[in-house]
ZANUSE-67310 format. One line per 10 residues: number of its first residue (from 1); their letters; for each residue x, y, z of C-alpha. Coordinates in steps of 0.05 Angstrom, whole numbers, padded with zeros to 5 digits, always signed. Layout:
NUM> A> X/Y/Z; ...
//
This chain:
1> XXXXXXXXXX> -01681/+00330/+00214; -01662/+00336/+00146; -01675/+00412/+00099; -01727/+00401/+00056; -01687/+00418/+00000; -01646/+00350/+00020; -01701/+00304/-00021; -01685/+00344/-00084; -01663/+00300/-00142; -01646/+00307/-00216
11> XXXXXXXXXX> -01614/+00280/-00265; -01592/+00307/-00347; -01655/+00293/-00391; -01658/+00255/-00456; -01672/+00327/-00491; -01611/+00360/-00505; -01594/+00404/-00443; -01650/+00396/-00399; -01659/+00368/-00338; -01710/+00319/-00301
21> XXXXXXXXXX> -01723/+00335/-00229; -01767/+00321/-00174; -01784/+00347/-00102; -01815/+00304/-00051; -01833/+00347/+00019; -01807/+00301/+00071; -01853/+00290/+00133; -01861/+00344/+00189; -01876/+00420/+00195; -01855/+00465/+00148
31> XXXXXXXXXX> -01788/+00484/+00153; -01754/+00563/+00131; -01771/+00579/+00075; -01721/+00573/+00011; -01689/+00619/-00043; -01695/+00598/-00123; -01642/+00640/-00156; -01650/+00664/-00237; -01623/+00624/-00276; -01645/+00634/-00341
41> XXXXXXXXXX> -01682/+00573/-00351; -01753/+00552/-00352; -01785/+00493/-00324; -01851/+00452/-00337; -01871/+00430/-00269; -01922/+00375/-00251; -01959/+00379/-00184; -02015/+00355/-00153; -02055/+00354/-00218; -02033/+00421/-00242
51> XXXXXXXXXX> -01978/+00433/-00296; -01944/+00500/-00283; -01893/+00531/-00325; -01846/+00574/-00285; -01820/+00637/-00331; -01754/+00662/-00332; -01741/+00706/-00263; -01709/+00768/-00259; -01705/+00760/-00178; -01693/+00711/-00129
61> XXXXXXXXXX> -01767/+00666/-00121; -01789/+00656/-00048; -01814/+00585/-00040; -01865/+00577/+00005; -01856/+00533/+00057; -01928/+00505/+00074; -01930/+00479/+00001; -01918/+00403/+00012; -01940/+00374/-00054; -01887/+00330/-00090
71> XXXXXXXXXX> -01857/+00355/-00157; -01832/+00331/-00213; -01803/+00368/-00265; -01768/+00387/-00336; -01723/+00440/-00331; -01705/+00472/-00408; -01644/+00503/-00427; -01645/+00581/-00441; -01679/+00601/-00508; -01716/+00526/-00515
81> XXXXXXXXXX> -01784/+00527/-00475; -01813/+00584/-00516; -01807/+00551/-00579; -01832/+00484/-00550; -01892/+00514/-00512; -01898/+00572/-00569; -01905/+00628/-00524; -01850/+00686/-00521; -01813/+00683/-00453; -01821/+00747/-00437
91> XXXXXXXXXX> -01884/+00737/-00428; -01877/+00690/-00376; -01817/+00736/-00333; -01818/+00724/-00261; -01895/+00683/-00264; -01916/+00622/-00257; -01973/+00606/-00303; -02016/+00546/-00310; -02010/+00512/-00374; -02084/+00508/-00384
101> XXXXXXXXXX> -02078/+00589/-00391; -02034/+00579/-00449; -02055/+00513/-00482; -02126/+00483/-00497; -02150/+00464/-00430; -02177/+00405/-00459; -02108/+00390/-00486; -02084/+00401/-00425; -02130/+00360/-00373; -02111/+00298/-00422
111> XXXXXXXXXX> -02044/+00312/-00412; -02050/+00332/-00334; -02090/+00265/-00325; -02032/+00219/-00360; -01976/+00244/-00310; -02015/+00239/-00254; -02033/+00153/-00269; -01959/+00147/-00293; -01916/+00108/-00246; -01865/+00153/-00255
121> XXXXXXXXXX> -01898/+00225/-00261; -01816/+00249/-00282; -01803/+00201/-00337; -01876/+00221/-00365; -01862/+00287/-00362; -01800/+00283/-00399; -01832/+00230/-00457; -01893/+00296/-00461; -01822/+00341/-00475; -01780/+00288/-00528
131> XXXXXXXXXX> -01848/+00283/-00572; -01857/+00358/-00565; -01788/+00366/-00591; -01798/+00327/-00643; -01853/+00368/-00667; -01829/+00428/-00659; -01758/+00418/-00687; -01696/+00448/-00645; -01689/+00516/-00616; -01661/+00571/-00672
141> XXXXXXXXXX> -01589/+00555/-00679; -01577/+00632/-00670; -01603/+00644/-00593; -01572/+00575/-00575; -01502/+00604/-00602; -01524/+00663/-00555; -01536/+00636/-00497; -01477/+00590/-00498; -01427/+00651/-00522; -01454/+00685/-00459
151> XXXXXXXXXX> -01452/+00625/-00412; -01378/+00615/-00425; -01368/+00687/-00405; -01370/+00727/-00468; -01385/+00801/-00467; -01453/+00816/-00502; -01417/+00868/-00562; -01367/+00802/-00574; -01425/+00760/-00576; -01471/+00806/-00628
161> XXXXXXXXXX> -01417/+00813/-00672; -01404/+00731/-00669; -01474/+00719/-00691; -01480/+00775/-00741; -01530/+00815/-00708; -01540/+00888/-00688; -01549/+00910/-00611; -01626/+00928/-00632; -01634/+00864/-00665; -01604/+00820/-00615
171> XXXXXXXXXX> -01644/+00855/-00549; -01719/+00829/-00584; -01689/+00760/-00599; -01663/+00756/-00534; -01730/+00779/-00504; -01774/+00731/-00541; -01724/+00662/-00524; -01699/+00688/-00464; -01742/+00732/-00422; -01696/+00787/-00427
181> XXXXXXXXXX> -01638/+00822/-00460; -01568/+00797/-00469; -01537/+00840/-00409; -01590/+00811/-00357; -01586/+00740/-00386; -01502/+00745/-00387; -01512/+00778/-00304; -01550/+00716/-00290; -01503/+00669/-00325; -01447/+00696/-00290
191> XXXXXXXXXX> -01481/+00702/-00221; -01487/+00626/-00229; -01408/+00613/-00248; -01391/+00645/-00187; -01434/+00607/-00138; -01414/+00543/-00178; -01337/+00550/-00169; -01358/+00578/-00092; -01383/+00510/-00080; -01323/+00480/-00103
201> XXXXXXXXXX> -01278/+00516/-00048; -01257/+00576/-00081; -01252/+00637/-00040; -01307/+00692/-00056; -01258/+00739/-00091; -01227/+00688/-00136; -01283/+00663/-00157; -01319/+00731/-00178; -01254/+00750/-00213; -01254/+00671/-00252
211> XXXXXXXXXX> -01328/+00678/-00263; -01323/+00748/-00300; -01332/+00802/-00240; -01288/+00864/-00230; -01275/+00836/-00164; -01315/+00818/-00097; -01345/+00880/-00086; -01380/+00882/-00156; -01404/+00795/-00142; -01436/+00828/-00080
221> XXXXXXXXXX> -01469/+00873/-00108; -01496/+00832/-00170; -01516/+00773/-00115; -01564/+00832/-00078; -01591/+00859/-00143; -01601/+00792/-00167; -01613/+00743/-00111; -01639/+00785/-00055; -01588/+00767/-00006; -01512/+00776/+00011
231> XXXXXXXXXX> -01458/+00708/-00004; -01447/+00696/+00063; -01525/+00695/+00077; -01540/+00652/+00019; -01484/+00593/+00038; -01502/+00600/+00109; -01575/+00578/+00087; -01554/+00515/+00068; -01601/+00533/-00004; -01539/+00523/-00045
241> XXXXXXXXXX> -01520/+00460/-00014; -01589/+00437/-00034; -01569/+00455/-00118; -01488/+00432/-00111; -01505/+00384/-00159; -01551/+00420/-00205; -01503/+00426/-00264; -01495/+00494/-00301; -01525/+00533/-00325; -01587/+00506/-00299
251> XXXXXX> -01584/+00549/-00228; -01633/+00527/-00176; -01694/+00532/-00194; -01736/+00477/-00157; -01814/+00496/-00148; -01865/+00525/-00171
//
């Protein structure tokens, strides 16, 4: 019988660097449960007639597997959900919140009641994000420049002094668009390069040395700090078969 995971679908979003995805639990009992690595993204998630927004984790999130509702999804980019949904991310580190507990609840049942008679509760979701956007305006030039320096592997000193900002100054920027400060954000980043070029074939060591690690040893260690569980564990799983596709640096994130 097909993983769970297996009816997991996205594709890139019409808002610059985001990502539409949905989740439909395929018929059956529940099956073991999954692994959602950090990321560093955030995701607005309908279900069910809720709208969740999952925070920035810190920690690998357990899915629970007798939670069968369909999903659909936007997925933002580090540093753009807080400015869209106007609440600091580190705020939101490693919960799940219901929108209603951060937006007018009336605002939000209108909303919640839209998605759930569109045809396509995905494409709704992501029309709710483009007129949000447009709103709002774009995500400070500044942490975007951060997050990708750090994404392409940049050390966090390189990347203060690129952006003209002391260490002090950079940490509470970092902790209201991110969730976190720039050496946990550039961990996760590079936690995520390795398991990408993994995927591709590499061997383990080469691809913690390509990604940025000191060598195997120190990948090991960040994927049990980070992820809960050891490489061999984590591909044996099948979970990051079920995110091959999921294009960087948006991890795996896939529930709520």
């Amino acid at each position: 019988m097909p993983r769970e995971h297996q009816r997991y679908q996205e594709r890139p979003s019409r808002l610059a660097g985001a990502v539409v995805w949905t989740l439909d639990a395929p018929p059956g009992p529940p099956q073991a449960a999954r692994s959602v690595l950090p990321d560093g993204c955030m995701d607005l998630i309908w279900s069910a007639g809720r709208l969740v927004v999952a925070g920035p984790d810190t920690h690998a999130f357990q899915v629970d597997p007798r939670d069968r509702a369909s999903r659909a999804a936007i997925r933002f980019p580090p540093g753009t959900a807080p400015v869209l949904l106007g609440v600091p991310a580190h705020e939101l580190r490693d919960h799940r919140v219901e929108l209603a507990d951060l937006w007018s609840r009336t605002a939000v049942r209108e909303l919640t009641g839209r998605i759930d008679r569109a045809a396509d509760p995905a494409t709704a979701l992501e029309e709710f994000a483009l007129g949000l956007a447009a709103e709002t305006g774009p995500p400070d030039p500044l942490t975007a420049a951060v997050a990708d320096r750090l994404r392409r592997g940049g050390s966090v000193a390189a990347t203060a002094a690129e952006v003209g900002l002391g260490a002090r100054q950079l940490h509470r920027r970092s902790l209201a668009a991110f969730g976190y400060g720039p050496k946990v954000l550039a961990r996760i980043l590079r936690l995520q390069r390795a398991l990408a070029l993994v995927r591709t074939g590499l061997p383990y060591a080469e691809a913690a040395c390509a990604a940025g690690c000191v060598d195997q040893a120190h990948l090991a260690r960040e994927m049990r700090d980070l992820a809960g569980t050891t490489l061999g564990a984590y591909f044996a799983s099948g979970d990051a078969e079920a995110n091959s596709d999921t294009p960087q640096p948006s991890g795996s994130r896939t529930t709520a």
